[in-house]
C-alpha positions as CSV (number, residue, x, y, z in Angstrom):
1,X,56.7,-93.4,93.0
2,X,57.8,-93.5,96.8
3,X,58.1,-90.1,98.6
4,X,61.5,-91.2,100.5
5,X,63.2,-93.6,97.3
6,X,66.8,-94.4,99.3
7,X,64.8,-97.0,101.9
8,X,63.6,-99.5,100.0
9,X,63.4,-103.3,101.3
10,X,66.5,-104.2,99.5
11,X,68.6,-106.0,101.6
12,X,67.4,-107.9,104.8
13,X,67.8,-105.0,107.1
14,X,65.9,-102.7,105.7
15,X,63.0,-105.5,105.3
16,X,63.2,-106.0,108.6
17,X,63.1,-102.5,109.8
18,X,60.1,-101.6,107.2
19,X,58.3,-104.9,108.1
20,X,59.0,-103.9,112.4
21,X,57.8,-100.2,111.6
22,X,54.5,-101.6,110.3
23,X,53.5,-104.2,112.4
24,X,54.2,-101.7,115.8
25,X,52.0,-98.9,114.1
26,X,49.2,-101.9,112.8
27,X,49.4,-103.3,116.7
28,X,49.7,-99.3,118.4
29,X,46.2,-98.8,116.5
30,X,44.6,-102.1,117.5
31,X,45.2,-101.6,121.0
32,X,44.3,-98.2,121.0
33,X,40.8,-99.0,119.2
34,X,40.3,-101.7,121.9
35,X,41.1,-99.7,125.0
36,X,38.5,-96.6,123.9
37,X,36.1,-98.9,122.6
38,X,36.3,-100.8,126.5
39,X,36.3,-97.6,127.9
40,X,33.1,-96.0,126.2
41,X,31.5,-98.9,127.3
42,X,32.5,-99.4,130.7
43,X,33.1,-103.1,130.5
44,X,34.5,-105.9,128.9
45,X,32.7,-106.5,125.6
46,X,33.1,-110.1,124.6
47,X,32.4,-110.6,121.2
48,X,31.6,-107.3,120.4
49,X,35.1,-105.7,121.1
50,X,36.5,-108.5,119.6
51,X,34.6,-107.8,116.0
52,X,35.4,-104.1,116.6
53,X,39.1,-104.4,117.4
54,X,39.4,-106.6,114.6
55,X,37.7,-104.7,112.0
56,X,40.1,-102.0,113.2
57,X,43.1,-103.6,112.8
58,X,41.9,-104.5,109.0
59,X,41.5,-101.0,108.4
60,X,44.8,-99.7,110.5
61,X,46.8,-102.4,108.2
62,X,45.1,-101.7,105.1
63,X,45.7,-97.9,106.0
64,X,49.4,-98.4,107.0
65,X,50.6,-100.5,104.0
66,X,48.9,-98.3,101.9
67,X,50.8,-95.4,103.5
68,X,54.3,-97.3,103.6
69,X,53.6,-98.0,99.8
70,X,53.4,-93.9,99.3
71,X,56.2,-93.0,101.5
72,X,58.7,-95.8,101.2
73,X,57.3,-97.7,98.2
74,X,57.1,-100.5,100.9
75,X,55.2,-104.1,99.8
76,X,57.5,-105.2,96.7
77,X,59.5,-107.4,99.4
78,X,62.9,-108.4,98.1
79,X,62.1,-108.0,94.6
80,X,62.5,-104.1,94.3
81,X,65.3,-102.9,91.7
């Protein structure tokens, strides 16, 4: 049961406003993780910021879907009554 039930992904619009709002939050994160994890180190990583960002950004997107599911009931793509 979605917290906000009037923006649902049914029509194309809101789809691709949803879909926007997720991948800018999933890529804010990633970046984010990336910079302070570069910073605490004081130089470029290699392959260790590369595993790090990216187990970061498997956890901001499993995070944010999860929480677009909650608030907007978000993930049933154009199928939703």
């Amino acid at each position: 049961m979605p917290i906000i039930k009037g923006f649902r992904s049914t029509n194309v619009w809101k789809a691709f406003t949803l879909n926007s709002t997720v991948a800018a939050i999933i890529i804010l994160i990633a970046f984010g993780v990336k910079h302070m994890f570069d910073q605490w180190l004081k130089y470029k990583s290699g392959w260790i910021g590369i595993l790090v960002a990216s187990v970061a950004t498997f956890v901001a997107a499993f995070l944010t879907y999860t929480l677009m599911w909650v608030i907007f009931g978000f993930g049933g793509g154009m199928l939703v009554s």
